[in-house]
Structure formats: structure tokens, C-alpha cells
C-alpha positions in Angstrom: 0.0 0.0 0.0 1.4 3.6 -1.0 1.5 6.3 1.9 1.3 9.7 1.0 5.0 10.5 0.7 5.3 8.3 -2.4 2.3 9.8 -4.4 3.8 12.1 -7.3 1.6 14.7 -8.3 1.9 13.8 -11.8 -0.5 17.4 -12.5 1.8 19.3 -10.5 5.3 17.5 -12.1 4.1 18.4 -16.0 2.8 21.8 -15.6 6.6 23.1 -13.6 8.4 21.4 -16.2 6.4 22.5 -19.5 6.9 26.6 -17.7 10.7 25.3 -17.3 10.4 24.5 -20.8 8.8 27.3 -22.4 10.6 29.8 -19.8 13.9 28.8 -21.3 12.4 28.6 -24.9 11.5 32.5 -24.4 15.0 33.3 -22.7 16.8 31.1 -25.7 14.8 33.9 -27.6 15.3 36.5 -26.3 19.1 35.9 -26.0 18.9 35.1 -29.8 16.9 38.4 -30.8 19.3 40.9 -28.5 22.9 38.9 -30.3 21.3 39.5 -33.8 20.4 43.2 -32.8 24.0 43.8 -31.2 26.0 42.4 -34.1 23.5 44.3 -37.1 24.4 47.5 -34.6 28.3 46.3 -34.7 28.1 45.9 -39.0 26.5 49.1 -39.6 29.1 51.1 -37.2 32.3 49.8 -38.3 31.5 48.6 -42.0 28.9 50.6 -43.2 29.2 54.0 -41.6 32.7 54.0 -42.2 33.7 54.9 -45.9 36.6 53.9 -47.4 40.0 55.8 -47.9 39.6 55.2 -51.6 36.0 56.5 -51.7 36.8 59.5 -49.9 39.5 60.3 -51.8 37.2 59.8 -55.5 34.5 62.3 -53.8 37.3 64.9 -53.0 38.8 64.6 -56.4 35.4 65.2 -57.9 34.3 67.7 -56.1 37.4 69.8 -57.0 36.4 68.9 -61.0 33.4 70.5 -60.1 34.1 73.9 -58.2 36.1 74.5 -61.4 33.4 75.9 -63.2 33.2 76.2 -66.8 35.9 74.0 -68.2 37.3 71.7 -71.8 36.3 68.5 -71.5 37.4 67.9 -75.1 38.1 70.7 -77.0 38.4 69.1 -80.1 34.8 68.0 -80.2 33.7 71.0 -78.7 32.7 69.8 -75.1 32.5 71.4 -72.1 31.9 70.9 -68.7 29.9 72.6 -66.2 27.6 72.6 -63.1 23.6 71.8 -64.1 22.7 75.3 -62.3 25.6 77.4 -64.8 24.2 75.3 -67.6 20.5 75.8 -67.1 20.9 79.2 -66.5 22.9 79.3 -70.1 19.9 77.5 -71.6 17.5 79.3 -70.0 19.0 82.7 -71.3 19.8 81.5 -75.1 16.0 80.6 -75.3 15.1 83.7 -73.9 12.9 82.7 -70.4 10.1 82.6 -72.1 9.1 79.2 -71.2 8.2 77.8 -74.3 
């Protein structure tokens, strides 16, 4: 005959171990959704934010091409270079403003 120290609460045994279960499911989770977040955070700071020597250096160079103004790109064919304001404005005054 049992006594009552050898009846398991069989009710009592599931339920702790499936909130065990699905406590450490959620922390497993969690743990997985903060790594991701940290390590997108990490990319974008040191790769993406960060422009290369060799980009920096093109933008610089091209941005000097263009505070030159009004300059040859190929004299020979009769080409020139220019910023799209200068060059609208040219436009704007051979056609005369009138909008047509």
C-alpha cells in the first residue's frame, strides 16, 4: 500500500516542467533576438558607416572637378563641362525665359 509520501503529483510535475520548458524557450529567444540586434548594430558602425580611404579620396577629387566651373572636356569635339545650375541658366538665357 502507498502512503502519502510516495504519491507524485503527476499534474503538478508536468505543468513546472512544461513553464521550465517554455521559460527557457522565451530566454533562448530572447538571448537570440538581443545577439542579432548587437551584431546588425556592430556591421553598420564599423563597415557601413565607415567609408573607405579610396571612396573619400574619389568624392574629393570630384568635387574639385566640379568647383572648377566652366571648363574643356574635349576641345576638339567641342565639349564642355559645367555645373547643371551654370548650364540651365545658359539655356534658360539663349532661349530667352520665355518658357516655351
Amino acid at each position: 500500500m502507498r502512503t502519502e509520501a510516495d504519491k507524485t503529483d503527476l499534474h503538478n510535475v508536468v505543468t513546472y516542467g512544461l513553464v521550465f520548458a517554455l521559460g527557457l524557450v522565451v530566454s533562448i529567444l530572447a538571448l537570440e533576438i538581443g545577439f542579432h540586434l548587437v551584431k546588425r548594430d556592430q556591421f553598420e558602425r564599423k563597415v557601413v558607416a565607415v567609408a573607405p580611404a579610396e571612396l573619400l579620396a574619389l568624392q574629393a577629387a570630384q568635387q574639385g572637378v566640379l568647383q572648377q566651373g566652366v571648363r574643356w572636356v574635349d576641345g576638339n569635339a567641342g565639349l564642355v563641362g559645367m555645373p547643371i545650375e551654370t548650364a540651365m541658366d545658359a539655356v534658360v538665357r539663349r532661349h530667352g525665359g520665355d518658357g516655351e
